[in-house]
C-alpha positions as CSV (number, residue, x, y, z in Angstrom):
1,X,13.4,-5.0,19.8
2,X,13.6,-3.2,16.5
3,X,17.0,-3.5,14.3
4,X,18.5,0.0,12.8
5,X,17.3,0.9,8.8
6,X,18.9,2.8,6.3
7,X,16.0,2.5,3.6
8,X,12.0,3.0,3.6
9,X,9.3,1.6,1.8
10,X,6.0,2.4,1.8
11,X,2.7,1.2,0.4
12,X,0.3,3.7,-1.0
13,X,-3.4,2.8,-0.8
14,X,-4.8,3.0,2.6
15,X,-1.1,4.5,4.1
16,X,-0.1,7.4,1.9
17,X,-3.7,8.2,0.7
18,X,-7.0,7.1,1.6
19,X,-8.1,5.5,-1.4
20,X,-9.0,2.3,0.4
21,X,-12.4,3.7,1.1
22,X,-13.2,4.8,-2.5
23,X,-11.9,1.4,-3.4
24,X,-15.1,0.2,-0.9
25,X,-17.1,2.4,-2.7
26,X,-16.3,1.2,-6.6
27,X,-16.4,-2.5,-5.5
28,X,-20.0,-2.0,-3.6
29,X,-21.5,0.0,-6.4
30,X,-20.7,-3.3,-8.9
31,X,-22.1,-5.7,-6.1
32,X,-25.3,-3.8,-5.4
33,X,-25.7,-4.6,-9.1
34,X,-26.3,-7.5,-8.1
35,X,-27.6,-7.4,-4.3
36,X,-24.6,-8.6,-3.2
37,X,-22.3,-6.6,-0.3
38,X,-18.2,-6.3,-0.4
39,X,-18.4,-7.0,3.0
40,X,-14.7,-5.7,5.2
41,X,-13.6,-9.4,5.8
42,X,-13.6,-9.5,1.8
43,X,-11.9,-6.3,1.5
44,X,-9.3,-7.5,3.9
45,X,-9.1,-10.5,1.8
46,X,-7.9,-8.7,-1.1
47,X,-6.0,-5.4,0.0
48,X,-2.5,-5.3,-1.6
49,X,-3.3,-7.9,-4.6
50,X,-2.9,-6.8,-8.0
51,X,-5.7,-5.7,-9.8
52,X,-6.7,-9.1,-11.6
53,X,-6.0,-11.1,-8.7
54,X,-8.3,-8.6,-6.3
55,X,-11.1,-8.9,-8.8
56,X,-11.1,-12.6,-9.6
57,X,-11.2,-12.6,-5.3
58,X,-14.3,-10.6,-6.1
59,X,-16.2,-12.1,-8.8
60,X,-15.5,-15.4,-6.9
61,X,-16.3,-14.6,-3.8
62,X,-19.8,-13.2,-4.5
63,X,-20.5,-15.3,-7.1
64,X,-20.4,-12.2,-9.7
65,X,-21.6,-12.8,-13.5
66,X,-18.5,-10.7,-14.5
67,X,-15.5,-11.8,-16.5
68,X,-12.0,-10.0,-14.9
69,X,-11.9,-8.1,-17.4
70,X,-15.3,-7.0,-17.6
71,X,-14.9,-6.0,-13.6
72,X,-12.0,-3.7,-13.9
73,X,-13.7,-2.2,-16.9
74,X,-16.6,-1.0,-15.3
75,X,-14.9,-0.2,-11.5
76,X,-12.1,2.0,-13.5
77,X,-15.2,4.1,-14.9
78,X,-15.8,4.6,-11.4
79,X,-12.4,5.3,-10.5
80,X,-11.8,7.5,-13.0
81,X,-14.1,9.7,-11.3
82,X,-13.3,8.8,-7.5
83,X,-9.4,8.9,-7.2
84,X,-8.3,12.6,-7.6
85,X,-10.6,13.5,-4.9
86,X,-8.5,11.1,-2.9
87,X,-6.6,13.2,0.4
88,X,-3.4,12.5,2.2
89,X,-3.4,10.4,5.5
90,X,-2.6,12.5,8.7
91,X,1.6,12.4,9.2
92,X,2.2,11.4,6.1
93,X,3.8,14.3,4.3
94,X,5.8,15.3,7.6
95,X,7.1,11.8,7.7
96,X,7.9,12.1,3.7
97,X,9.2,15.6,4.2
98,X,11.4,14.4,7.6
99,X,13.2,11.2,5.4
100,X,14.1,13.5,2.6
101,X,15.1,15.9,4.1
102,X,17.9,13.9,6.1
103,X,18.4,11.5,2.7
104,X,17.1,8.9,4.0
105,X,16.3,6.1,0.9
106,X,12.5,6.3,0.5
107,X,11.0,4.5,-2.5
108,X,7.0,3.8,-3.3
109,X,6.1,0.1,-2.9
110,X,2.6,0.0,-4.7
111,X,0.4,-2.7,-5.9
112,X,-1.7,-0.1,-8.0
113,X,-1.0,0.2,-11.6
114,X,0.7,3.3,-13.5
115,X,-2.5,4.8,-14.5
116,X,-4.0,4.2,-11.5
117,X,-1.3,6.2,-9.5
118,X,-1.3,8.7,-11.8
119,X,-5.3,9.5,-10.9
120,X,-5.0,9.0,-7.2
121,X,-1.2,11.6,-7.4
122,X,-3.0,13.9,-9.3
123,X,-3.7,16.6,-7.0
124,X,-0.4,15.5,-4.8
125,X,2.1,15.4,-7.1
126,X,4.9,17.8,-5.0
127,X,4.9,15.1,-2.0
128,X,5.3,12.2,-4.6
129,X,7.8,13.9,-6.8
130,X,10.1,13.1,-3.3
131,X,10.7,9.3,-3.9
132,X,13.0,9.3,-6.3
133,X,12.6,4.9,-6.8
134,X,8.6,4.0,-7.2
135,X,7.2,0.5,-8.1
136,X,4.2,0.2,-9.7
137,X,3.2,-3.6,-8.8
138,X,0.3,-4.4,-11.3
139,X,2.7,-2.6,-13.9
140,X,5.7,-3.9,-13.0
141,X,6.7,-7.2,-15.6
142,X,9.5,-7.9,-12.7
143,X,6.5,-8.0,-9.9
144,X,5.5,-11.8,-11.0
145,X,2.8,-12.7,-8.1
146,X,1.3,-9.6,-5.7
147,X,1.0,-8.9,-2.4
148,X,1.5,-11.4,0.2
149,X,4.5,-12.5,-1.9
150,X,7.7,-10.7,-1.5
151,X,8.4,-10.0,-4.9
152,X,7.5,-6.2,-4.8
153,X,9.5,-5.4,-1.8
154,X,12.0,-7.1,-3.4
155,X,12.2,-5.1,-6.6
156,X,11.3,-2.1,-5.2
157,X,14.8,-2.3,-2.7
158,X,16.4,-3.0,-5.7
159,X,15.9,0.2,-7.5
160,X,18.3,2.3,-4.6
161,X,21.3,3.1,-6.3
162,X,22.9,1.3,-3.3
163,X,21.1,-2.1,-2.9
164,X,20.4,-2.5,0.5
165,X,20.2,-5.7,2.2
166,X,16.5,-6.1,2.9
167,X,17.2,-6.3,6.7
168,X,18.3,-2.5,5.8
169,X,14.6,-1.5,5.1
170,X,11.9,-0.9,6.8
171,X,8.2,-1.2,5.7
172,X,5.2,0.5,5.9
173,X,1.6,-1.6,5.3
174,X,-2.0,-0.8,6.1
175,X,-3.1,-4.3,5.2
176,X,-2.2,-8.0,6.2
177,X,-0.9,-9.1,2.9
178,X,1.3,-6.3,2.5
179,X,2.8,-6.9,6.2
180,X,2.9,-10.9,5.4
181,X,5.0,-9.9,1.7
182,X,7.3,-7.6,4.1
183,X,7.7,-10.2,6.4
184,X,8.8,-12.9,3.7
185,X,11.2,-10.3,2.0
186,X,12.9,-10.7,5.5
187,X,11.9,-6.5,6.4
188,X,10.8,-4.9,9.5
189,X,7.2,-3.8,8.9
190,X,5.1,-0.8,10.6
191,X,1.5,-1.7,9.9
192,X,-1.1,1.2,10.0
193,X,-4.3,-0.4,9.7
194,X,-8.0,0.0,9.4
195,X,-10.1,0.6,12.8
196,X,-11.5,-2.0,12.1
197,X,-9.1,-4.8,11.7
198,X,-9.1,-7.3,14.5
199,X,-5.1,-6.8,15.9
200,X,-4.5,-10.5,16.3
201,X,-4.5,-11.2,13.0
202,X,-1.7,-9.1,12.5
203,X,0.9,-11.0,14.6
204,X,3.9,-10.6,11.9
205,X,4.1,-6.6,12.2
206,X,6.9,-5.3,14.0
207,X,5.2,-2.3,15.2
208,X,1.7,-1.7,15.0
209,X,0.3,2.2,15.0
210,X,-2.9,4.2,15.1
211,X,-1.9,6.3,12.9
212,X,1.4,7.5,10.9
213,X,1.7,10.3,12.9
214,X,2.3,8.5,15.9
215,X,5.8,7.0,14.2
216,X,8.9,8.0,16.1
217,X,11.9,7.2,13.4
218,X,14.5,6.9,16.0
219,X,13.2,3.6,16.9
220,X,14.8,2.3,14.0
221,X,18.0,4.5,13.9
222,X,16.4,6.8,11.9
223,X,16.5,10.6,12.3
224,X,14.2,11.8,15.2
225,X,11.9,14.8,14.4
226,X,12.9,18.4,15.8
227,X,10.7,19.1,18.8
């Protein structure tokens, strides 16, 4: 059922750290401005687009008197402030800790800007110091269109010194654009999503999970954890 990998990738908001709810909390703090609600079937909507793509998705959707620019202005005031209390999702760092420490390829597949990985890394910056390829989507000039296209996976594998073929890596995604852009890069993908989500909607995952900590590598020819 699932084909052996020699590479990981993983997505950072909502996997790695739980930003995804102070994302909720920006966006509805703009809305409320203007009694609207970012409601989770929007949030949904946008989760793994770039940051002008997720907040022309916004302004259009509720019908916002913003301009794009004039959105991310005033949500990065609020993110300033928000992301470096961000935390680490549970069985995340053993799973980090586990793939370096057996050499596994592990690079950071993220649709966040520079900046904005530098406030959310912050106060984490020993477990992120261990990927030693990152990609920066919204920052990236070779990351042309975001999440659900390919094109980040597809950079991101890239950077190993050894190329792999992208059957070679394996994915992991909280959200269904980021599992539909591993999917069209031709990768396996372990999605990790919201309670919330309705499953069925996620029909391209390979392997859906509660939680990271309920991974077993050796599924995919990977290392197994000591008992």
């Amino acid at each position: 059922m699932f084909k052996p990998v020699t590479h990981v990738l993983f997505d950072m908001d909502g996997l790695l750290l739980n930003t995804e709810d102070l994302y909720t909390v920006g966006f509805q703090k703009v809305a409320s401005r203007f009694g609207k609600e970012f409601t989770f079937e929007l949030k949904s909507k946008i989760m793994g687009q770039q940051s002008k793509e997720f907040a022309g998705t916004i302004i259009d959707d509720l019908g916002l008197p913003l301009t794009v620019d004039e959105f991310l202005s005033e949500t990065r005031a609020i993110f300033d402030e928000l992301f470096p209390q961000c935390q680490i999702m549970p069985g995340v760092e053993k799973l980090i800790r586990h793939l370096h420490d057996h050499n596994v390829g592990i690079g950071l597949a993220t649709s966040s800007s520079k900046e904005s990985y530098d406030l959310k890394t912050v106060n984490h910056q020993k477990l992120f110091d261990l990927f030693p390829c990152k990609t920066w989507g919204t920052s990236d000039p070779d990351v042309k269109k975001g999440k659900p296209f390919p094109d980040i996976f597809f950079v991101a594998a890239n950077k190993f010194p050894d190329k792999p073929a992208p059957e070679k890596c394996l994915v992991f995604e909280d959200s269904i654009n980021g599992v539909k852009a591993a999917r069209a890069a031709g990768m396996q993908v372990v999605m990790v999503p919201d309670p919330r989500l309705d499953r069925a909607r996620a029909t391209e995952a390979t392997l859906i999970l509660d939680s990271v900590a309920d991974f077993k590598p050796e599924l995919f020819g990977l290392p197994p954890y000591k008992n």
